[in-house]
N, C-alpha and C positions, 0 to 999 in steps of 0.2 A: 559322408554318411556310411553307417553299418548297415547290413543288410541281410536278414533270412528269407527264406521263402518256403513256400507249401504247399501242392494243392495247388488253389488257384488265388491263394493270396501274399503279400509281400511286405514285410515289416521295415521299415525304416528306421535306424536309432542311431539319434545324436552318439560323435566318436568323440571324449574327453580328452583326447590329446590333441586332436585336431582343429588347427586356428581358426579356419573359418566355423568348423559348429559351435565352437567355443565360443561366437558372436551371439549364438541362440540361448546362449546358458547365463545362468544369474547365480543368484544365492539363493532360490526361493525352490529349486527343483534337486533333486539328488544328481549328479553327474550320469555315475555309472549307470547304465542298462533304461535311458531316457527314451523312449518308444515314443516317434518324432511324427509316424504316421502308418496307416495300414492302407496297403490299395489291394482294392478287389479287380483282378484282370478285366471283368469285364463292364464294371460302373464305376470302379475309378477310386479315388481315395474315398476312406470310410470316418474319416475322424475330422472332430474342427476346433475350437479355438474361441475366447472372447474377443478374438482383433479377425474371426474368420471370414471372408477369405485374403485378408492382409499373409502376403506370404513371407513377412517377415517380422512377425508380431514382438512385443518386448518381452523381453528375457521374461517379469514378473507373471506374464498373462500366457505366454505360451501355447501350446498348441497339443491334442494326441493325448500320451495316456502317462504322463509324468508321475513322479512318486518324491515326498515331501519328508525329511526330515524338519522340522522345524528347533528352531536356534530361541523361541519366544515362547511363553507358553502361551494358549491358545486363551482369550478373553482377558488375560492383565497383564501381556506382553513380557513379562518377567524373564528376564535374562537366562537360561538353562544352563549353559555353561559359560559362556561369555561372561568375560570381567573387562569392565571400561569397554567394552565393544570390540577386544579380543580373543581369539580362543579358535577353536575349529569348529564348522560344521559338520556335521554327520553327512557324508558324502559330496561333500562340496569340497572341502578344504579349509584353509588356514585365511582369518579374516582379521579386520583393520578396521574401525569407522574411517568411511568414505568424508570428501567434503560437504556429503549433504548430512553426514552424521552415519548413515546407515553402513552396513556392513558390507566390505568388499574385500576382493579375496587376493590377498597377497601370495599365497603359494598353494597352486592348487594339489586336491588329491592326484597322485601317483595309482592308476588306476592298470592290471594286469588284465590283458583282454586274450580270451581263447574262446577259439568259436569250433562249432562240431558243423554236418549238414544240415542241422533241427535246432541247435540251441545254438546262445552265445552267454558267455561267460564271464563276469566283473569282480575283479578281487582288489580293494588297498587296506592298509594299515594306517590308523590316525593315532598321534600321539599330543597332550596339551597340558602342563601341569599332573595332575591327580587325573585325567581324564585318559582314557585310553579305549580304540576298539580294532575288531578285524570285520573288517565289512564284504560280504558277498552276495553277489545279486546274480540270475540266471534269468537268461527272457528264453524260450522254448514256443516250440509251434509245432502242432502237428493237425494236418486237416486243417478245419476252419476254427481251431481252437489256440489259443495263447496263452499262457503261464506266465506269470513272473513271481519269481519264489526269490524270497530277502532272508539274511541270516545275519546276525550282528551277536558279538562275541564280544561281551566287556572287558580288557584286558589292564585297566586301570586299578588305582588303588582307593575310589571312589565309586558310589552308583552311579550308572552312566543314564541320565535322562533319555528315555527314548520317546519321543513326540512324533508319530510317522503318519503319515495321513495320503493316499490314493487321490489323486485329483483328474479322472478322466474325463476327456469334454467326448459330452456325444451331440452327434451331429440332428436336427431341428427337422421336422417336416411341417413345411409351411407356417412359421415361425413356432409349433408346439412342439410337446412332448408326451407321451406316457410312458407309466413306470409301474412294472407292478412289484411288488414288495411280501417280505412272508406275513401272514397273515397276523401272527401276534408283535408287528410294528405298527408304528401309531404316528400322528402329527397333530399338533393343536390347530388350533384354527387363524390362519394369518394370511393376506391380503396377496400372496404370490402361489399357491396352490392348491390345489384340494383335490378330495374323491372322487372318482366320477361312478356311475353304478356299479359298475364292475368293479370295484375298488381299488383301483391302480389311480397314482399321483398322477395329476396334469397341472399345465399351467391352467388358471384362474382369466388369465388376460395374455394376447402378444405384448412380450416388450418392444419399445421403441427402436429400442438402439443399445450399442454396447455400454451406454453409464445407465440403460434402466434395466432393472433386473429384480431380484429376492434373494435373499441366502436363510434359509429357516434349519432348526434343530427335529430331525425326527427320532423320535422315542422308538431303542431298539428292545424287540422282544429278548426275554430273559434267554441266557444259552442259547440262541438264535443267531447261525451266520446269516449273513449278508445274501440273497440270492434274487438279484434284479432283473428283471425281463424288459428290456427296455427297446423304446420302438423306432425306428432306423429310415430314413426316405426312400434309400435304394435296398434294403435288406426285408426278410421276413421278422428278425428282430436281432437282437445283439442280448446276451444272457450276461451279467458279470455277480460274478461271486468270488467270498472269502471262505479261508480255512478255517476263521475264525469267529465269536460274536467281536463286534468292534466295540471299543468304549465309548465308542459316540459315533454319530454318524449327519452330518449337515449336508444338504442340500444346495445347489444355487444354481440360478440361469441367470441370461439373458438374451440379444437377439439373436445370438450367433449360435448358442451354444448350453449344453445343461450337464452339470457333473452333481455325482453321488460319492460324499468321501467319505468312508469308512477309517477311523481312525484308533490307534493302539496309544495308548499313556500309559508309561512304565517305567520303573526305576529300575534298572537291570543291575544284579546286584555284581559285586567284583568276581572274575571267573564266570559270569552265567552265558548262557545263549537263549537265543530268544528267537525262532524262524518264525516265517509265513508263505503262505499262495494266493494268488490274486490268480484268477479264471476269465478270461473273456472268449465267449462262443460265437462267433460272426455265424449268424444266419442265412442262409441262400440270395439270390440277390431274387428281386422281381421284376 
């Protein structure tokens, strides 16, 4: 494991060269800058997982505050850059259909890792046909606050699909949640959550267990980032936000665990850049 610290908190992030963390990794999470977990000195780890407290959950379900290129597009699976189920992913590496058909990774990214007292720092270079990018990702801590800022550089002869989507689990108080959301977001009405008076999302019902859950679509207000206030066992709350409005943004729990992913869909054209910031505020503890 990698390791920053601050204050009175301590970040953990999977090391991409490293064999054993490299047991934690799939094709489903971005390699570089994988924030694996957060512990507060004095209550302990702050983040969980759909297999939580399995302390070695599968590579696909993971654990913490992961970040997604996706290789499929979102609802018709459609191949992004992968032909015959080769090609590379966006921070993963270089892939193969496995023998179950799906995607595994024959040569992983080559990943430059610099770290300061406050930040750590993740740079590679993917290259596939007409595809090409320079990837860099930065995780930062200062106080009880966290950054992770992404920058992807198309350096292809093609638009390079960018499919990126945040998938943080936060962790359950007495199997709920609440969430509050800016005010001109929205949700329709379906069977895994709702309003409560104060207008912040909650679950509807506990789930059972880790195969019962929800994943619903919330309708994000126009030019509206992302700024969630979200509510913690051991914290006053957990705050996470973007630098951006997202082009979608879905919801999902279950017993273990509830994530809000803000996601970007974009064709980044030959020569463009494209950055962001993701914000997460760990609250005091109680």
């Amino acid at each position: 494991m990698l390791s920053l610290t601050a204050n009175s908190l301590a970040v953990e992030l999977l090391n991409p060269a490293d064999t054993g963390d490299r047991a934690r990794l799939g094709t489903r999470y971005c390699w570089g800058g994988y924030i694996w977990q957060v512990h507060d000195r004095d209550v302990g780890p702050l983040l969980t997982g759909p297999e939580w407290p399995n302390p070695a959950p599968t590579p696909f379900n993971g654990q913490g505050l992961p970040e997604s290129f996706r290789h499929t597009e979102f609802g018709t699976e459609r191949p992004l850059m992968l032909e015959d189920g080769r090609g590379f992913i966006l921070g993963v590496g270089e892939v193969a259909p496995g023998d179950d058909g799906k995607p595994m990774v024959t040569k992983p990214c080559q990943w430059t890792v610099t770290r300061s007292s406050a930040a750590m720092d993740f740079y590679t270079v993917q290259t596939g046909g007409p595809f090409g990018c320079r990837l860099s990702r930065r995780i930062a801590i200062e106080g009880r606050s966290l950054t992770s800022y992404t920058k992807v550089i198309n350096t292809g002869a093609k638009p390079l699909p960018v499919h990126w989507f945040a998938h943080p689990f936060f962790a359950l108080t007495d199997g709920m949640i609440t969430c509050g959301l800016p005010r001109s977001w929205d949700m329709a009405e379906n069977p895994g959550y709702v309003f409560d008076g104060e207008r912040r999302l909650t679950f509807q019902r506990r789930f059972k267990n880790k195969d019962d859950g929800h994943f619903q679509q919330l309708v994000v207000g126009s030019r509206t980032p992302l700024r969630a206030a979200v509510s913690h066992p051991r914290l006053s709350k957990v705050f996470f936000s973007t630098d951006f409005t997202p082009d979608s943004c879905p919801v999902w729990g279950n017993s273990n665990t509830w994530s809000i992913e803000p996601y970007i869909t974009a064709d980044l054209a030959p020569g463009a850049t494209r950055a962001w910031t993701l914000t997460y505020e760990f609250g005091v503890a109680t």
